[in-house]
N, C-alpha and C positions, 0 to 999 in steps of 0.2 A: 504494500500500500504506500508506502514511504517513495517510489519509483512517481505513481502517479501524481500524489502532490509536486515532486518536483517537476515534474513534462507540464502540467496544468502552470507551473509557475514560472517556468523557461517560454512557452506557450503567449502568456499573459503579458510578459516582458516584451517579448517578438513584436506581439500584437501594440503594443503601447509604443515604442519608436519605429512602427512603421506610419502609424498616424502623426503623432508628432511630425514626421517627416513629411508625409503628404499635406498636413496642414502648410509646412514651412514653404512646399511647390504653389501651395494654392493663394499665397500670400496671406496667411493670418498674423497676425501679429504676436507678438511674443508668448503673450497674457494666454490668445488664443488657442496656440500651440503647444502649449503648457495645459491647458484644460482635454486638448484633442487628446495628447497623451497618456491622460489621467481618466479618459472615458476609455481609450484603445486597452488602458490595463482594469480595466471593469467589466467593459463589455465585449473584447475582443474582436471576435469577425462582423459584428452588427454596425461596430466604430467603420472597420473599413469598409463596409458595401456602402456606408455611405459618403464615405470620403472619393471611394473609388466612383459615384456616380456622379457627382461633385467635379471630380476632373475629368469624366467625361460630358458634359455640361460645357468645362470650362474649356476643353481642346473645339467643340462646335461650334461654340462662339466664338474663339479666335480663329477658325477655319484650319487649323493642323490637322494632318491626319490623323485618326484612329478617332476623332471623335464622331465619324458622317454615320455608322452603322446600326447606332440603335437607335436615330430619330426615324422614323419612317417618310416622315416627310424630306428628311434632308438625303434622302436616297436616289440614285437617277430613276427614272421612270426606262425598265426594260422591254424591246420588244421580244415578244415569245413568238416564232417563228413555227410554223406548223412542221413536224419530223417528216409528214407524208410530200411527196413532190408534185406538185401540183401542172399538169398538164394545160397551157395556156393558148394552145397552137386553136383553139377551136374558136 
């Protein structure tokens, strides 16, 4: 049992300066980023799915890529082309 609390608390650590860190990408301020860290070691993966959607937000609006994929609207408009060949001579 001794194993688990430690993974749960090397885990918890991980999870707390990666947010920190994504805060620090996403331009928080200090205070912020100190707080982001102190959620990431509370709450762990919940911190980042939301940090993580956060910068993908923030890569759409600056137009870099990786962020065009999960707006739907910000996706091209594809044509889907019939697989059958279509005979035109008639």
């Amino acid at each position: 049992m001794e194993h688990v609390h430690i993974n749960l608390g090397i885990l918890a650590l991980i999870c707390g300066i990666i947010s920190a860190k994504w805060a620090m990408e996403l331009r928080f301020s200090q205070l912020g980023q100190i707080l982001w860290g102190i959620a990431g070691l509370l709450l762990g993966p919940l911190t980042l799915l939301i940090l993580y959607i956060r910068q993908l937000g923030a890569l759409q609006a600056s137009g870099k890529p990786g962020g065009g994929w999960w707006h739907s609207s910000s996706a091209p408009a594809r044509r889907h082309e019939s697989p059958v060949a279509v005979d035109q001579s008639l």
